[in-house]
TITI-770578 format. One record per residue: residue in three letters; x negated, y, z of N, C-alpha, C in turn. Coordinates in steps of 0.02 Angstrom, whole numbers, padded with zeros to 5 digits, always signed. Example, Ala and Ser with C-alpha at 12.3 -4.5 7.8 and 13.67 -1.06 7.14 Angstrom:
2
ALA-00660-00284+00390-00615-00225+00390-00660-00165+00390SER-00642-00112+00354-00684-00053+00357-00645+00002+00394
END
This chain:
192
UNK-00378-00002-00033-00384-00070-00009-00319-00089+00025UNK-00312-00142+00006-00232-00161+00024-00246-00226+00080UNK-00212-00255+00138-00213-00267+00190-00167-00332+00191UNK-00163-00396+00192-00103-00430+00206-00128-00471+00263UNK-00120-00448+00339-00127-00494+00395-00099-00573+00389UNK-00148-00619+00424-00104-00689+00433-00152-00711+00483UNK-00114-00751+00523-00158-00792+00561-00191-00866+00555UNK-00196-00864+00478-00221-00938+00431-00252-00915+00371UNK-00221-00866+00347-00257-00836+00287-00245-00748+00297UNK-00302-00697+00275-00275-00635+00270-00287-00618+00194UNK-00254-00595+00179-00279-00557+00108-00306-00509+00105UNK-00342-00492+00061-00366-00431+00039-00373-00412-00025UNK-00365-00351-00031-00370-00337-00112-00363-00268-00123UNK-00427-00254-00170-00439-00188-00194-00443-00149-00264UNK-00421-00096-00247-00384-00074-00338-00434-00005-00340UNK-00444+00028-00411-00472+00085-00420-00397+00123-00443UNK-00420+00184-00432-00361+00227-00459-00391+00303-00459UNK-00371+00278-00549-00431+00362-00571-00364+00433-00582UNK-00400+00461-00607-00352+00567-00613-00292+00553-00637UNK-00279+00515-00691-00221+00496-00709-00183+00450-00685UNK-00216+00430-00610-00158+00369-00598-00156+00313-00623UNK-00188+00291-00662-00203+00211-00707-00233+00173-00638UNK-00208+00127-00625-00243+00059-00597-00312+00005-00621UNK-00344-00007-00575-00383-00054-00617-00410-00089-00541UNK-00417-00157-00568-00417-00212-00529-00503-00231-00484UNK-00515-00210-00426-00599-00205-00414-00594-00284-00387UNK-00572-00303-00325-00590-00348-00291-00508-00389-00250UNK-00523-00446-00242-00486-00502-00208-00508-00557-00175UNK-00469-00557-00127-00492-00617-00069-00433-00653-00036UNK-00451-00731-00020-00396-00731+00031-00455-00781+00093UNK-00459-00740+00152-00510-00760+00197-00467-00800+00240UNK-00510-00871+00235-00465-00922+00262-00493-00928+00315UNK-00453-00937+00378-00453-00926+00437-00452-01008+00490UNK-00463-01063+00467-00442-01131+00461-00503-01182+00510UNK-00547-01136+00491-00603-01162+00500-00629-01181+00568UNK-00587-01096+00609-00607-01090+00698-00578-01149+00756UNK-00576-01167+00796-00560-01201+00836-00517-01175+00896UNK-00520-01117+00904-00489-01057+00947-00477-01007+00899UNK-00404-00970+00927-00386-00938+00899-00416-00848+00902UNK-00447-00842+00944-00510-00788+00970-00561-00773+00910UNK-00582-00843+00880-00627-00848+00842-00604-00823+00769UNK-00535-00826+00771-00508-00807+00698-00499-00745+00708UNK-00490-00710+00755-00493-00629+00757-00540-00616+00747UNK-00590-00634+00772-00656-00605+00748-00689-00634+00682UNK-00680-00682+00663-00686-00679+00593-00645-00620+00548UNK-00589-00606+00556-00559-00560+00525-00597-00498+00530UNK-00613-00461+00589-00617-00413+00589-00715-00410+00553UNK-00729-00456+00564-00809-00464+00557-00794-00474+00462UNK-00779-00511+00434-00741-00501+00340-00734-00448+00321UNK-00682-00398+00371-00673-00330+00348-00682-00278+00338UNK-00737-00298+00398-00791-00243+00401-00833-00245+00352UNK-00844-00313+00316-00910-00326+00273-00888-00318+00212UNK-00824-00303+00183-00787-00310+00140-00774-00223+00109UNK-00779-00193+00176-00766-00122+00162-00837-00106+00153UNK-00877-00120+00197-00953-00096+00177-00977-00111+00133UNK-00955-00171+00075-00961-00179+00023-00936-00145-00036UNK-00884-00129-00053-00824-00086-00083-00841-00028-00081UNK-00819+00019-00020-00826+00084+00009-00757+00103-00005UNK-00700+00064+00001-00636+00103-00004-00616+00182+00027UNK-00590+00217-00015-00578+00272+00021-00499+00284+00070UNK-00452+00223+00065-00415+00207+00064-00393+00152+00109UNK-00365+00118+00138-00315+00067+00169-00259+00080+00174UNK-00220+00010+00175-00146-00006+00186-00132-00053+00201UNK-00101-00079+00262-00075-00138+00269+00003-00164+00281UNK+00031-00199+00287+00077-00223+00285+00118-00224+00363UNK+00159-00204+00352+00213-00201+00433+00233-00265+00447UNK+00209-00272+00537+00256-00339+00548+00314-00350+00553UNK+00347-00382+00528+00386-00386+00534+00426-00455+00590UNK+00492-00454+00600+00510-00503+00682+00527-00570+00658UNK+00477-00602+00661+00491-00661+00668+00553-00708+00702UNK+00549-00788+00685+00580-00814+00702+00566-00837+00788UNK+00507-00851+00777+00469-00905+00822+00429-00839+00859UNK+00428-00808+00921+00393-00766+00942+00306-00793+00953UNK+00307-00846+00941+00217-00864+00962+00184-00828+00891UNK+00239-00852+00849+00219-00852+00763+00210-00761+00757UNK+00252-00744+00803+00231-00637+00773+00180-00618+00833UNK+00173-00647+00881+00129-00626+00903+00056-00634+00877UNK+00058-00718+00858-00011-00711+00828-00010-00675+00766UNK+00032-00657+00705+00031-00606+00665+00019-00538+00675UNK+00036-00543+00739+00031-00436+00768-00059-00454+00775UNK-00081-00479+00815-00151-00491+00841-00198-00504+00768UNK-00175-00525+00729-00223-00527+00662-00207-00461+00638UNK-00167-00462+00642-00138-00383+00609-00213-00323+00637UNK-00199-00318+00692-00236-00295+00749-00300-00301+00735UNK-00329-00351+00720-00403-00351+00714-00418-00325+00672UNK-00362-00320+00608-00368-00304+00532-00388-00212+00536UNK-00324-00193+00579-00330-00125+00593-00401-00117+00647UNK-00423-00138+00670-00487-00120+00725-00537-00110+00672UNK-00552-00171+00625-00600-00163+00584-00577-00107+00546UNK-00524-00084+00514-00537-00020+00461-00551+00035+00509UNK-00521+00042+00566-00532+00099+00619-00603+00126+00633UNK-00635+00047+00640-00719+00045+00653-00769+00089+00602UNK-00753+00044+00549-00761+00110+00491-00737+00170+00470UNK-00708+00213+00523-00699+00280+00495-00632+00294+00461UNK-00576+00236+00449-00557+00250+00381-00464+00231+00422UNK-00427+00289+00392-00347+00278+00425-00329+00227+00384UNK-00258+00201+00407-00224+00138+00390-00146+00174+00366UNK-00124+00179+00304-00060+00166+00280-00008+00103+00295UNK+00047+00090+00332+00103+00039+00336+00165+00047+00290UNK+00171-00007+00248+00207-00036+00229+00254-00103+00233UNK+00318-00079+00242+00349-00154+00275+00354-00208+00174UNK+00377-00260+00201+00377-00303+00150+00415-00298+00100UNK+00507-00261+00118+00537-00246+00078+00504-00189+00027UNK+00484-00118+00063+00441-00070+00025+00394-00127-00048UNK+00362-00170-00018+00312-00165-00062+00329-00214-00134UNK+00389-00250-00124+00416-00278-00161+00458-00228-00192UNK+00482-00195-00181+00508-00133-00199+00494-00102-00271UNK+00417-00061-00233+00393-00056-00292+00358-00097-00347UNK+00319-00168-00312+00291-00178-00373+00335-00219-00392UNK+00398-00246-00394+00428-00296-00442+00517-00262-00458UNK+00523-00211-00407+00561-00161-00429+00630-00201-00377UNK+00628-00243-00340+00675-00295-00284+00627-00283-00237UNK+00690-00280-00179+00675-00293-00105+00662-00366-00077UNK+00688-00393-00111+00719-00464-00093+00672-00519-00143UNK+00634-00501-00158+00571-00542-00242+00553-00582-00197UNK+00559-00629-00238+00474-00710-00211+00418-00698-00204UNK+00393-00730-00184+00309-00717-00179+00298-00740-00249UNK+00293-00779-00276+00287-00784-00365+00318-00726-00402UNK+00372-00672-00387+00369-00613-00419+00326-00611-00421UNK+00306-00567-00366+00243-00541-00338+00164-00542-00354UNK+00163-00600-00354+00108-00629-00387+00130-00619-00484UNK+00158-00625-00502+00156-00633-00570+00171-00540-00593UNK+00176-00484-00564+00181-00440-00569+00135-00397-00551UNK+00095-00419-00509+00018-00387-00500-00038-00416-00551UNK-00045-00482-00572-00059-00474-00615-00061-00444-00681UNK+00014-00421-00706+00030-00389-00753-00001-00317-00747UNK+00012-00282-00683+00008-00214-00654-00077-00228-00691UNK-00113-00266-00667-00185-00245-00632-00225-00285-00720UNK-00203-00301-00737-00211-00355-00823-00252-00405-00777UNK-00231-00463-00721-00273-00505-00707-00233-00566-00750UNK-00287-00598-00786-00265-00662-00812-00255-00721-00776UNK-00311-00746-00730-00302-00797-00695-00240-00810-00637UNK-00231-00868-00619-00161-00856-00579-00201-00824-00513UNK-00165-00772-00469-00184-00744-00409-00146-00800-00349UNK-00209-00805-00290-00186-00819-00227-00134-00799-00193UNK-00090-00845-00182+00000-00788-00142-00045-00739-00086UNK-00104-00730-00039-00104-00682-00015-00143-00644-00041UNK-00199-00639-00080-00247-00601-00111-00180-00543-00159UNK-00149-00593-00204-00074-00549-00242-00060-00513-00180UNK-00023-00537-00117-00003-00494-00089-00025-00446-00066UNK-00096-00431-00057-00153-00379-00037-00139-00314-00087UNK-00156-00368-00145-00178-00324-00190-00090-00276-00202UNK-00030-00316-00192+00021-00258-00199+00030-00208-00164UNK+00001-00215-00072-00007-00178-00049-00017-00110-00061UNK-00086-00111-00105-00143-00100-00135-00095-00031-00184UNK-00070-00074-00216-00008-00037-00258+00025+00012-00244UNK+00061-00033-00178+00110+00032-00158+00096+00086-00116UNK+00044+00092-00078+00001+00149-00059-00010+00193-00120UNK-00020+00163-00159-00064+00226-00215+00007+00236-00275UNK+00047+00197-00281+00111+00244-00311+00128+00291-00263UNK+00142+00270-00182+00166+00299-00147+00150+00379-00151UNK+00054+00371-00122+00022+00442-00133+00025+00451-00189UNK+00053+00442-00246+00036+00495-00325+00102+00530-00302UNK+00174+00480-00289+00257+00508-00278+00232+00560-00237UNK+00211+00565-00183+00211+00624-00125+00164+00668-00166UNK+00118+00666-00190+00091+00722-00218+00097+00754-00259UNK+00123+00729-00317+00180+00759-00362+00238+00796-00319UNK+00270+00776-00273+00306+00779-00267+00296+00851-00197UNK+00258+00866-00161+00215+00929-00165+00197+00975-00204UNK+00169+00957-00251+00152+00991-00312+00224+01046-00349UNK+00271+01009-00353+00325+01014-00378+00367+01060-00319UNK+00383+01041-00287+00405+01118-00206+00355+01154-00203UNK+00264+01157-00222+00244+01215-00207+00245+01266-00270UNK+00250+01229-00336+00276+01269-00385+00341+01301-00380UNK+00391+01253-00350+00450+01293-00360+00452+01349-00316UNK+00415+01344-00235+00419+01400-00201+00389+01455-00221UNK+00328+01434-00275+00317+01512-00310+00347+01514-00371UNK+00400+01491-00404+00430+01521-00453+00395+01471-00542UNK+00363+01435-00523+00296+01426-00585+00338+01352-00610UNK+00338+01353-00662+00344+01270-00688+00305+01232-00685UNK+00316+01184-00689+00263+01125-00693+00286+01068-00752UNK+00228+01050-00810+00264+01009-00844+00285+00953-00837UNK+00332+00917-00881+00362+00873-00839+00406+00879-00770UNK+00418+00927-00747+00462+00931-00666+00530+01001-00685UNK+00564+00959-00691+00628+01022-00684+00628+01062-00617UNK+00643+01140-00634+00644+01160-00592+00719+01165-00560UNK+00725+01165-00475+00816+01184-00458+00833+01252-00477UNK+00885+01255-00495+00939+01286-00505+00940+01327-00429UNK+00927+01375-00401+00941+01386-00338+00972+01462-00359UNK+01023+01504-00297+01069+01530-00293+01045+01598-00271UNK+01043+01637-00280+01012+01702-00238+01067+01749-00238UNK+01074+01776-00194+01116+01857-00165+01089+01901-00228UNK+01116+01947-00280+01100+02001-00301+01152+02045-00295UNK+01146+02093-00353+01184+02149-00345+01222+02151-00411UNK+01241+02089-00424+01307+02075-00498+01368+02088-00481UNK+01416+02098-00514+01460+02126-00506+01506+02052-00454UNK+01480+01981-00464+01520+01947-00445+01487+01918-00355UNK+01419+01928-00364+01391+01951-00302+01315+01890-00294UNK+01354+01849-00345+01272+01803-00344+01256+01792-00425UNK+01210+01773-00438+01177+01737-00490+01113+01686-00509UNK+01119+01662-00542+01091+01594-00543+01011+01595-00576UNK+00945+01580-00533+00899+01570-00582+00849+01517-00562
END
């Protein structure tokens, strides 16, 4: 489940991701926040959505998005505080929170740090085969969504791959290093 705090709209959006790593597209939202009259009331709408959203789903998973520093300090504070409720509700449920800043997540899914939100959107669709056009924050959820779960396949492979090499074993697909050992050759090392 992927996470995009706002203090007008939050996104949300949730992906499956089976043994092989394939993506597939479960759920999207963008919970509009417009409605309250106090800004108290939109925290707790958030966190009261997310809760109902995960109890619906059952993600095994979250990730949300890093704040990042604003221009206008009223403007990141109320972003940290949605942020905040976002994280209370996954907390409530049992379930840790992955951070990703904005550059990361553009990163991976459009392959730029620096992408539009229309990348973005037009590349999660592609990722996820959604046809219809996606909401700029529901897209943004759902890349979230993304880069958590490339992230964890990279680190686990990428485990996988040092605990093979520390015992000696290949793995297909993963070159093994070249590493240097002390023997007893005439030139004093050799290579395996």
């Amino acid at each position: 489940m992927g996470i995009d705090p706002g203090s007008q709209r939050t996104g949300i959006g949730i992906i499956d991701v089976d043994a092989a790593g394939r993506t597939s597209h479960v759920f999207h939202a963008a919970v509009v926040l417009l409605g309250h009259d106090t800004f108290p009331l939109r925290l707790k709408q958030i966190f009261d959505e997310v809760c109902a959203i995960i109890a619906e789903h059952r993600p095994s998973e979250v990730a949300i998005e890093r704040v990042f520093m604003a221009r206008n300090p009223d403007s990141a504070l109320k972003l940290g505080q949605a942020r905040g409720a976002a994280i209370c509700a996954v907390a409530n449920q049992g379930l840790s929170v992955a951070e990703y800043s904005a550059r990361e997540i553009k990163q991976c899914v459009v392959g730029g740090g620096a992408s539009e939100k229309r990348q973005v959107q037009h590349m999660v669709g592609i990722l996820l085969n959604i046809t219809q056009k996606l909401q700029a924050d529901a897209a943004d959820a759902l890349a979230i969504a993304l880069t958590h779960a490339h992230t964890r396949a990279s680190m686990q492979r990428i485990g996988a791959a040092v605990a093979a090499d520390m015992r000696g074993a290949d793995i297909p697909g993963a070159r093994r290093s070249a590493w240097r050992r002390r023997s007893s050759t005439r030139s004093g090392w050799s290579e395996s």
